[in-house]
N, C-alpha and C positions, 0 to 999 in steps of 0.2 A: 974514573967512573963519573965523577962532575962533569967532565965534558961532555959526556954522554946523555945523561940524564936533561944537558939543557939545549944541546942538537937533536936529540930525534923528534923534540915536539914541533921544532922548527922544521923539517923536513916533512913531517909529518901536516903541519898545516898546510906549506909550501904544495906538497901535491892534494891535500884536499881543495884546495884555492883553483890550481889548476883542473880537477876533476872536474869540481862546480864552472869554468868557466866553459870547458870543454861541453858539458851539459850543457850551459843554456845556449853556447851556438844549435848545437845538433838539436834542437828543440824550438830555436829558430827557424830553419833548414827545412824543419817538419812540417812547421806551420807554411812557414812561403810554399812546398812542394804538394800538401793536402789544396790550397788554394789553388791552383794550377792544376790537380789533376778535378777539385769541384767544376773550373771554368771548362776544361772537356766535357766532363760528363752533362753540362747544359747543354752543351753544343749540342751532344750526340741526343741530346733528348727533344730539341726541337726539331732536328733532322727528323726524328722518327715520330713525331707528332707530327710533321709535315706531308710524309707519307703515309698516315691515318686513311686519309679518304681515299687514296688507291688500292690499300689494304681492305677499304667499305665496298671497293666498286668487284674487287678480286672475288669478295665474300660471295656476296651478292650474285655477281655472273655464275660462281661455282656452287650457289645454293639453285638456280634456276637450271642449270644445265643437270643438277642432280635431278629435280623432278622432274625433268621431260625423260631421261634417262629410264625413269622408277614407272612412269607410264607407259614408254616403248614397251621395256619388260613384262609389265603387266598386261598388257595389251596382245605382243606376242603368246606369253603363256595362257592368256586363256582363249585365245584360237587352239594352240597346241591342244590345250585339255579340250575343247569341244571335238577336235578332229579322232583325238584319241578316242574319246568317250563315246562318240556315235560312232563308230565301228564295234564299239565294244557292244553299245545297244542293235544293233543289225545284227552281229554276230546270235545274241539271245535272242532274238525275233526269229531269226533264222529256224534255230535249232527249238524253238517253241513251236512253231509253226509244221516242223517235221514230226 
């Protein structure tokens, strides 16, 4: 029972020792591998800062191509309503007039 009582504490540090040492690699590991994926994510960020003003020019041509779009439309439709609507006034002229 003495020998027991004075090896399990040695065993017992023995793999805490090892635990902790195990820890602070893999917490090295961590750190080096967070750094490495910070240095991408820069990357990818001035990339995409870089292509900003192509994304301004994209905006831009597709905010201008909308309003001539929104005038054709409008422009159309209300021919369409005047065509419809004086037929509709002849029509009661018409029939007032009989």
């Amino acid at each position: 029972m003495d020998f027991w009582l004075s090896f399990l504490p040695i065993i017992i540090y023995v793999l805490l020792i090892i635990l902790l040492i195990i820890g602070i690699i893999l917490g090295i590991k961590s750190i080096i591998t967070i750094n490495k994926v910070e240095k991408v994510v820069d990357d990818v960020n001035e990339k995409v800062e870089s292509l900003n003003g192509l994304f301004q020019i994209v905006d831009f041509t597709a905010d201008k191509l909308v309003s001539i779009t929104d005038k054709v439309v409008d422009g159309v439709s209300a021919l369409a309503s005047k065509l419809f609507f004086r037929k509709k006034k002849n029509k009661e002229e018409e029939t007032e007039n009989e």
